[in-house]
N, C-alpha and C positions, 0 to 999 in steps of 0.2 A: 901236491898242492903247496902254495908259499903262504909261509905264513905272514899275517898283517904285521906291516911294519911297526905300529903302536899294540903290542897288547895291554890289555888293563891288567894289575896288578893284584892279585888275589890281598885282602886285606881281612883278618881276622877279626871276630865280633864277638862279644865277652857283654855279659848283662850286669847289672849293677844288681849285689842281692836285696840293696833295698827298696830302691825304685823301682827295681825291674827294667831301665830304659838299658838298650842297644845301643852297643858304640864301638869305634873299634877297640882293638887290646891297648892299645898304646896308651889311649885318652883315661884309662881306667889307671885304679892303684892295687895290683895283686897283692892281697894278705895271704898270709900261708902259715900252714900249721904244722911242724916240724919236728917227728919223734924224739928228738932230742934240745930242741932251742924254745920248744913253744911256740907261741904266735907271733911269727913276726912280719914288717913289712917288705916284700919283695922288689924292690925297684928292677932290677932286669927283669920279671916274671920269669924266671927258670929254675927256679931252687926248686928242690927236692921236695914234695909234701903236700897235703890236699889244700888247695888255691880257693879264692873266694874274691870277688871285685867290688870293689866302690868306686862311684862316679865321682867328683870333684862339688860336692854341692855339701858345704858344712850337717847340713842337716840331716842327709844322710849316713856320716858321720856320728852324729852326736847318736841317732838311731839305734847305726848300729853298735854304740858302744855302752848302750844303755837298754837296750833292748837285750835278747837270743837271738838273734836274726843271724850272727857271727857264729855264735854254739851250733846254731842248726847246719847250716851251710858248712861247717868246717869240722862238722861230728867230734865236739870237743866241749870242754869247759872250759871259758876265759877265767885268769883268773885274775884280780885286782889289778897288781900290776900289769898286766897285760893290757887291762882296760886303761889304765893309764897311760902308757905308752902309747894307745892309738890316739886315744882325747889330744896327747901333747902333737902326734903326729897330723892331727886331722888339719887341712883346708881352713885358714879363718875365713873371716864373710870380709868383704871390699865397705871399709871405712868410709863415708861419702859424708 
């Protein structure tokens, strides 16, 4: 059998922990919790250590940097600094 000149491309789906919405991997921002560095931000999503996604939406951001929602998903304690470095990291809102 030949195969279809076009196939579709398998595209990975990763959930927002706080929203819960589906999206692919790419659109999201992997946080990662790192036996040795802590919590930090992944921009490749390939580091080492238990992953957790947030979607691009300040709010849920602010969520999950002020909520557990990160502690739970990442079987961890954030600690201050840590919450701080996401706040600084997080998505502002569009100025209008």
């Amino acid at each position: 059998m030949a195969k279809s000149a076009k196939q579709r491309r398998h595209v990975p789906q990763r959930t927002c922990v706080v929203c819960r919405t589906v999206m692919p991997k790419r659109a999201l921002v992997r946080i990662v919790a790192t036996p040795d560095e802590g919590v930090l931000i992944d921009p490749t999503g390939k580091r080492a250590g238990r992953g957790a996604y947030l979607c691009g939406a300040p709010a849920c951001w602010e969520r999950a940097v002020t909520t557990d929602v990160l502690n739970h998903a990442l079987r961890t304690t954030l600690s201050d600094a840590e919450r701080e470095r996401l706040r600084d990291a997080a998505p502002q809102p569009d100025a209008v």
